[in-house]
C-alpha atoms as one frame of an Amber mdcrd trajectory, in Angstrom:
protein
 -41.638 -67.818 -80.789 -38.072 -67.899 -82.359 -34.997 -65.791 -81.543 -31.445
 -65.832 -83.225 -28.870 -65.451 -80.987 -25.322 -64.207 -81.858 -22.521 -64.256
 -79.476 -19.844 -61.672 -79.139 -16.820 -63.749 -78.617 -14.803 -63.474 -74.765
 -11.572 -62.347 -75.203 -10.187 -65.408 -73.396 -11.785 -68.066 -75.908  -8.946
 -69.490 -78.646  -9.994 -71.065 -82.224 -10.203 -73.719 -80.492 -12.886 -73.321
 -77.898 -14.990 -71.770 -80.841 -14.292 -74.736 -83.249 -16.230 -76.519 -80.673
 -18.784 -74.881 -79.566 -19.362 -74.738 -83.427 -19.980 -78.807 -83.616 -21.803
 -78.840 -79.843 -24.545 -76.127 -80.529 -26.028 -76.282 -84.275 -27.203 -73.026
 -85.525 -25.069 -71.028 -83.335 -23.921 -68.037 -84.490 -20.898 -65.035 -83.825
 -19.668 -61.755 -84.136 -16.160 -61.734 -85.899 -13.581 -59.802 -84.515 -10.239
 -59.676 -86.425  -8.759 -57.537 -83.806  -9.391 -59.877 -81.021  -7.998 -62.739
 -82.531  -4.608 -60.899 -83.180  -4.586 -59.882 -79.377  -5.266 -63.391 -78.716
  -2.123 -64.204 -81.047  -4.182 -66.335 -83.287  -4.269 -66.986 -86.855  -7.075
 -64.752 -88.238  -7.468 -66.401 -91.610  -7.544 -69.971 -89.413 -10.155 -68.443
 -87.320 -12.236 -67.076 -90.190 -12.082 -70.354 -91.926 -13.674 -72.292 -88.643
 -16.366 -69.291 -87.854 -17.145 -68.394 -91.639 -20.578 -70.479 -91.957 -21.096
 -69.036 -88.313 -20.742 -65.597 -88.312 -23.696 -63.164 -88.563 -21.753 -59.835
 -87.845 -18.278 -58.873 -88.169 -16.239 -55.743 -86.482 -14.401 -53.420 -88.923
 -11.731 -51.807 -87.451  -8.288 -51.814 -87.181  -5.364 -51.951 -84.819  -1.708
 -51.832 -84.950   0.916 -54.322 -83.472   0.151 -52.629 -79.534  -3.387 -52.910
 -80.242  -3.548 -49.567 -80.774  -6.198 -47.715 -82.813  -5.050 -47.036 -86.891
  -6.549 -46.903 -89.899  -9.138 -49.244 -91.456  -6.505 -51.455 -93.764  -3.438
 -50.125 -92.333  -3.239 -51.889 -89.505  -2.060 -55.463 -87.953  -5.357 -57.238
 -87.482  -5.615 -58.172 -91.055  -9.095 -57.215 -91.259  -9.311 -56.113 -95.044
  -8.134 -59.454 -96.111 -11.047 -61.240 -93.885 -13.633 -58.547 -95.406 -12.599
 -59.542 -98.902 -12.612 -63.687 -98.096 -16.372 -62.641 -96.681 -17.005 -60.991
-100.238 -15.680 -64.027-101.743 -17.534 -66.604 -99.561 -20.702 -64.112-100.401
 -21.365 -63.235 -97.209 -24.580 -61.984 -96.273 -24.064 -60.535 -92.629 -23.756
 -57.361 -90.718 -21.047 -55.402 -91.355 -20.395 -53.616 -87.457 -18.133 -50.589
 -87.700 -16.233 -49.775 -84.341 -14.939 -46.575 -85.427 -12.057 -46.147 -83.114
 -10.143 -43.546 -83.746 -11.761 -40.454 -82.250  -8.470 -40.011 -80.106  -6.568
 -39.507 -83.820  -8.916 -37.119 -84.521  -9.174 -35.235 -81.190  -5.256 -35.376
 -80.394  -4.059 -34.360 -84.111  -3.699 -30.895 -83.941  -2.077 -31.167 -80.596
   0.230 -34.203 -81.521   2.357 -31.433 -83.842   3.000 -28.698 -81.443   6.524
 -29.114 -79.816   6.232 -30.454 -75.660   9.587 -29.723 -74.161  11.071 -31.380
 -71.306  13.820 -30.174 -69.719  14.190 -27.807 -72.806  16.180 -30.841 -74.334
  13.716 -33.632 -75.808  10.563 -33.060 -77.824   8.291 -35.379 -75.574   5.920
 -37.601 -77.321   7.777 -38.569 -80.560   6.217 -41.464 -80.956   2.813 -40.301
 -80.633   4.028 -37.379 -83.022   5.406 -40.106 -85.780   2.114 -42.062 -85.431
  -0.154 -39.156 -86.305   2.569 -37.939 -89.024   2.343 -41.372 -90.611  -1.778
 -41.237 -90.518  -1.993 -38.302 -92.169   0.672 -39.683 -94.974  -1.376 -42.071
 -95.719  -4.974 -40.074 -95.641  -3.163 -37.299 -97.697  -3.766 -34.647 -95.644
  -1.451 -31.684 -94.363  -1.527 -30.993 -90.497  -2.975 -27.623 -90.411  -5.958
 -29.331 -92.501  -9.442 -29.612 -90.417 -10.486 -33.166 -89.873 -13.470 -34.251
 -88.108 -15.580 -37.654 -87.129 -17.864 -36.948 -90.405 -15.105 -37.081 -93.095
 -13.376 -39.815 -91.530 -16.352 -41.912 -91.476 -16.803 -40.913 -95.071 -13.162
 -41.996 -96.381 -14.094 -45.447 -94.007 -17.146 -46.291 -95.925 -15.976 -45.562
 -98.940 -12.757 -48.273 -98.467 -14.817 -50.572 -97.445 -17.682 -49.750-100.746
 -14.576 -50.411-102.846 -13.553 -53.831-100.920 -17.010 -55.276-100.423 -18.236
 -54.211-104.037 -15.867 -55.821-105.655
């Protein structure tokens, strides 16, 4: 019997290390994470290009500049651009969301009440100006409901519009 195996890549591995494991071990295959390879403070197009005829699965999510959880296509890791190279290269992989942004949708409601310390500073203003910007951008108001189920929705439907293309 056969198997395919498909390695996750360690966080300490550079391009680099993966470029050669590439040439050493024919037929070996990865998971592409976009996120990762910003933390790692590599190129993410470079890295595509060396694991594209490689990668069987690739993480969707997204991350700002702290490597903080934000939205799919708003973020730092550049991930949209990889999906629609992937499109473009016709790729036939797995598609792995890593929906991470359950603490958005827990923390919302609680993100726009006032904290005060001291009676003088409204605590958490950046916290406050990340959720304000979030729900800019999904169009909603703060007093609107949003839960796991819709988000997912509005994430599968960017990524039916990028990948259908």
């Amino acid at each position: 019997k056969s198997f395919d195996l498909i390695f996750k890549v360690n966080p300490d591995y550079k391009p680099g290390v993966i470029a050669y494991l590439i040439n050493q071990i024919k037929g070996v295959k990865f998971i592409f994470d976009a996120g990762l390879v910003k933390k790692l403070k590599a190129s993410v197009t470079t890295t595509y290009r060396i694991m594209k005829k490689n990668t069987e699965g690739v993480m969707i999510y997204d991350a700002d500049k702290n490597n903080e959880p934000y939205l799919l296509g708003y973020g730092y890791t550049g991930i949209m651009e990889v999906v629609r190279k992937m499109n473009r290269d016709k790729y036939k992989g797995t598609y792995i969301l890593d929906f991470n942004l359950m603490d958005y949708i827990e923390n919302r409601s609680s993100a726009y009440q006032k904290h005060k310390f001291f009676g003088l500073f409204t605590k958490d203003k950046k916290d406050k100006a990340k959720y304000v910007r979030m729900d800019q951008l999904l169009n909603i108001k703060p007093e609107e409901a949003l839960d796991y189920q819709n988000m997912l929705k509005i994430y599968i439907n960017v990524l039916n519009k990028v990948i259908a293309k």
